[in-house]
C-alpha positions, -999 to 999 in steps of 0.1 A, spaced: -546 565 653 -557 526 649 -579 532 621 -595 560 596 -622 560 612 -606 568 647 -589 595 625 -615 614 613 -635 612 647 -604 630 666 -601 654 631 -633 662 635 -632 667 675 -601 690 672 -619 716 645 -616 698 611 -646 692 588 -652 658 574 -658 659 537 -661 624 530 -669 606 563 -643 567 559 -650 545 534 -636 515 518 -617 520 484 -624 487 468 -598 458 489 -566 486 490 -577 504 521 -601 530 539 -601 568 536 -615 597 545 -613 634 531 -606 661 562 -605 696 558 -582 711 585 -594 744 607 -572 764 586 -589 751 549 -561 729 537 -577 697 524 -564 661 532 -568 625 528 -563 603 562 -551 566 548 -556 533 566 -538 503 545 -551 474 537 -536 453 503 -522 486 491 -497 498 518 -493 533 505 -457 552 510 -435 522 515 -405 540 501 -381 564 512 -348 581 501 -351 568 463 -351 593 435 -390 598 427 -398 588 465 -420 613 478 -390 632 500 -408 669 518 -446 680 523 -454 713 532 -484 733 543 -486 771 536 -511 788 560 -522 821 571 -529 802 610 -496 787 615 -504 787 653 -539 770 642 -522 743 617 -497 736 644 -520 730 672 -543 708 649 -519 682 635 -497 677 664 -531 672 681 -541 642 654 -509 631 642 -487 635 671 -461 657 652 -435 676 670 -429 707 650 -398 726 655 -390 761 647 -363 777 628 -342 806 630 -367 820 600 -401 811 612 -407 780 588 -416 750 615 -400 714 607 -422 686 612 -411 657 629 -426 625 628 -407 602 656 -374 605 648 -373 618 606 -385 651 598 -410 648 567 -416 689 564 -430 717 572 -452 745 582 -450 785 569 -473 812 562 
C-alpha cells in the first residue's frame, strides 16, 4: 500500500474493522488501529521523520511475529490480501510468512 490511509481502506474492504480510522502522530508518521476478521488487533504504519523497523539481525532487533488464531484459513486469506504475504505451510501446520524474499513469521491455531 502507498499510504495508511490506502491501508486501512483495503483492511476495511477485505473484513477488518477500523478502530481508529489514520491519523497523524505528531511529525513521525500516520497510523491507524485495524482489527483483523479473526479479532487480532493491529497498528498499519506509514513513516514519515520516524522510519520505524529500520534494523534487522542485531540482538534486541525485533527478529519473529506471530499470530495465534482459531481461523487460520481466515487470517491467511486476510493478510496476504492487504499485505501481499505468501504464507507457506509446514510439515506441522504452523504457516511461515514471507514477505518478498525474508520470512518474518507466522500463522498457528
Amino acid at each position: 500500500m502507498a499510504n495508511a490511509d490506502d491501508a486501512a481502506a483495503r483492511a476495511a474492504q477485505l473484513g477488518a474493522t477500523v478502530l481508529q480510522p489514520p491519523f497523524d502522530v505528531f511529525d513521525s508518521g500516520r497510523m491507524a488501529v485495524v482489527q483483523d476478521p479473526t479479532g487480532a488487533r493491529f497498528c498499519i504504519w506509514q513513516a514519515k521523520a520516524s522510519q520505524g523497523i529500520g534494523i534487522a539481525g542485531e540482538n534486541g532487533a525485533l527478529c519473529w511475529a506471530d499470530l495465534i488464531t482459531a481461523d487460520v484459513a481466515r487470517a491467511r486469506e486476510f493478510y496476504s490480501g492487504l499485505f501481499g504475504w505468501q504464507l507457506e505451510p509446514e510439515a506441522s501446520g504452523y504457516l511461515l510468512i514471507k514477505n518478498g524474499e525474508a520470512h518474518i513469521g507466522g500463522l498457528a491455531s
